[in-house]
TORBA-357084 format. One record per residue (C-alpha): residue in one letter; x, y, z. Coordinates in steps of 0.5 Angstrom, whole numbers. Layout:
SITE   residuo    east   north      up
SITE         a       X       Y       Z
...
***
This chain:
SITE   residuo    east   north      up
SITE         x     -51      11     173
SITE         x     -48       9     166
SITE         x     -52       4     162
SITE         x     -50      -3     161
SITE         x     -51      -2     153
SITE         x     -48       4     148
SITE         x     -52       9     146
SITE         x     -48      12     140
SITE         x     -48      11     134
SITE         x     -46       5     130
SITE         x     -40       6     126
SITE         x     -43       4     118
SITE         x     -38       4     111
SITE         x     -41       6     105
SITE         x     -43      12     100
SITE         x     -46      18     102
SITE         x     -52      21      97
SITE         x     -47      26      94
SITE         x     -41      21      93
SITE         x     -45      17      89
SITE         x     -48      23      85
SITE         x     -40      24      83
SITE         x     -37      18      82
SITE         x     -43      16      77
SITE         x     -42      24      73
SITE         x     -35      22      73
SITE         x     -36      15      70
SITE         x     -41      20      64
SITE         x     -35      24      63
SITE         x     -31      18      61
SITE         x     -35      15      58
SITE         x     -36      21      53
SITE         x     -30      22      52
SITE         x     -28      14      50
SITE         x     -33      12      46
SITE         x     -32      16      40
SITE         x     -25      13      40
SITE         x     -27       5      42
SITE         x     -31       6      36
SITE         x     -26       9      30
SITE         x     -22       4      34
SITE         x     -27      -2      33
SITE         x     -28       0      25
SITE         x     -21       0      24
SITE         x     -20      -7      26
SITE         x     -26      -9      23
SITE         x     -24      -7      16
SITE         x     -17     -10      18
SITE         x     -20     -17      19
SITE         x     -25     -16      12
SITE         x     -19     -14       9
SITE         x     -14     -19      11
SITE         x     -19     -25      10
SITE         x     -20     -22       3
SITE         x     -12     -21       1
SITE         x     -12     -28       4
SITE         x     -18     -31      -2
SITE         x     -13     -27      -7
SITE         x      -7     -31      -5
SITE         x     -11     -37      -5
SITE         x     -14     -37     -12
SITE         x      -9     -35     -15
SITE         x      -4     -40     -11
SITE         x      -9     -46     -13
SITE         x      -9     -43     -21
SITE         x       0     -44     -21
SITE         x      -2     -51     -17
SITE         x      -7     -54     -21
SITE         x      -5     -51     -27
SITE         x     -13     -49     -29
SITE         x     -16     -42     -29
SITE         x     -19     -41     -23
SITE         x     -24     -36     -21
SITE         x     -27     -32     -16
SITE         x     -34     -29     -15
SITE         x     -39     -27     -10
SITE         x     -44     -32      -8
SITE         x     -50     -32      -3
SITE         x     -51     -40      -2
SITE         x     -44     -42      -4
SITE         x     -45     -46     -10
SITE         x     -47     -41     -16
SITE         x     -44     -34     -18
SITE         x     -50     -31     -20
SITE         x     -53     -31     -14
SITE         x     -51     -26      -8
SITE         x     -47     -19      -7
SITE         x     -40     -19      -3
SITE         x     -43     -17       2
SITE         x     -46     -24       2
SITE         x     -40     -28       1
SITE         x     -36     -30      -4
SITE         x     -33     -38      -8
SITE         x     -26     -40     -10
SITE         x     -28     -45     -16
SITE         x     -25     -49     -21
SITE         x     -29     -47     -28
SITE         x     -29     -55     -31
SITE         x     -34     -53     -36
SITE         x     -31     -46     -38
SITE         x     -38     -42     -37
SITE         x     -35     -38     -32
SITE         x     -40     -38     -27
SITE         x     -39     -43     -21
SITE         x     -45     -47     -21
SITE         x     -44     -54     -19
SITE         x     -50     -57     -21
SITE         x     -50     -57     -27
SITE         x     -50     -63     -31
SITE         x     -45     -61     -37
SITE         x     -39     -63     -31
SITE         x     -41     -57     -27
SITE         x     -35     -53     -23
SITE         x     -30     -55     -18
SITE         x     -32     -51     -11
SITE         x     -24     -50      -7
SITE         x     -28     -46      -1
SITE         x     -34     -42       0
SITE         x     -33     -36       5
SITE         x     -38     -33      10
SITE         x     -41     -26       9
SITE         x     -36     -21      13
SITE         x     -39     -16      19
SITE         x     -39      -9      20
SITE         x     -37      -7      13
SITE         x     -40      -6       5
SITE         x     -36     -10       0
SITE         x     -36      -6      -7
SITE         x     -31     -10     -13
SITE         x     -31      -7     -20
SITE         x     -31     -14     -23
SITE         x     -38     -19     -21
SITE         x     -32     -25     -23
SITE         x     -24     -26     -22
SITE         x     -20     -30     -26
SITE         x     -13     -33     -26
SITE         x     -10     -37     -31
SITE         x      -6     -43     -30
SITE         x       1     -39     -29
SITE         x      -3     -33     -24
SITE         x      -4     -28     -28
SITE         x     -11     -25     -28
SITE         x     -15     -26     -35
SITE         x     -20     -19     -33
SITE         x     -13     -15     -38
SITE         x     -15     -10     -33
SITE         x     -14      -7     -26
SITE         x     -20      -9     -21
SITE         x     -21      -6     -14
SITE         x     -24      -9      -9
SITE         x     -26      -4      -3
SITE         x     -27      -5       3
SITE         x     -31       0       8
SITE         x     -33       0      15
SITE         x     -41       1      16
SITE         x     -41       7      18
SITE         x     -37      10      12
SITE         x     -32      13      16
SITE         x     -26      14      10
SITE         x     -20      13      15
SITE         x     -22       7      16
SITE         x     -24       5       9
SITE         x     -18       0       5
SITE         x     -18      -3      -2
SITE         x     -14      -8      -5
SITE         x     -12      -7     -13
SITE         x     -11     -13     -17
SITE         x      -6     -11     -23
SITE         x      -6     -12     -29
SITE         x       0     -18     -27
SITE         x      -6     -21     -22
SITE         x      -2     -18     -16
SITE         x      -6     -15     -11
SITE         x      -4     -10      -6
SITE         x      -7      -6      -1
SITE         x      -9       1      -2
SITE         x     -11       6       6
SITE         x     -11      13       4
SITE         x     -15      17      -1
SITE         x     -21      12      -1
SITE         x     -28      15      -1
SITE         x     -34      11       2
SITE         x     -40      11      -1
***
């Protein structure tokens, strides 16, 4: 006589062992083999982005020297109120040099400086300047009577994602990619 219920087995979706042990070996092998370019590829923006922030201070600094018709210089900070203070790396001021000391403070009390803008330290890269202050006069040309370049490379030194912007003797700055050296 049969049984009013089923003795067989029940029909279950899933994963056996072995199945699973290979997808994850699988997930490993493409992991591997992507992360190295994930990684050139996050360096090469961040040294985009740097530069194009930087190019972008250039271009201002310069602009409000033509504008205001003053000199107008730009320098590393690190609490945005005074050059002296801070590498690249911590940040970096436009100001208007009212007392012509070239130093950027505001609070000094023989009229002190104008600050246009203070910029955050950038991520993920080193900036290196070959001037510690940059001037422009009132027609935008540069007063440093040299060429200066500012570079810009990703934390990890990798050369093929380094840039630079050279600032000519005219104060015009362009944006150099190939044959850079990291420290």
């Amino acid at each position: 006589m049969k049984s009013s219920h089923s003795t067989g087995r029940l029909n279950q979706a899933g994963f056996t062992l072995l199945e699973l042990l290979v997808i994850i070996g699988i997930l490993g092998i493409l992991a591997g083999v992507s992360l190295p370019s994930m990684m050139q590829t996050i360096g090469r923006i961040s040294a985009n982005s740097a530069t194009r922030a930087l190019a972008n201070t250039i271009n201002l600094a310069r602009s409000e020297a033509i504008k205001r018709s003053t000199v107008v210089s730009f320098c590393a900070t690190a609490n945005g109120t005074d050059c002296a203070a801070g590498t690249w790396n911590s940040g970096w001021m436009i100001f208007i040099d009212n007392n012509a000391d070239a130093d950027g403070d505001t609070g000094s009390v023989d009229g002190g400086d104008e600050v246009i803008q203070v910029f955050d330290p950038l991520a993920d890269v080193n900036v290196t300047f070959t001037a510690n202050l940059f001037q422009y006069s009132s027609r935008g040309i540069g007063l440093t009577g040299t060429v200066q370049t500012l570079k810009i490379c990703p934390e990890n030194n990798d050369v093929e994602n380094a840039r630079a912007i050279e600032l000519g003797i005219s104060g015009r700055a362009r944006v150099i990619e190939d044959g850079l050296v990291c420290p």
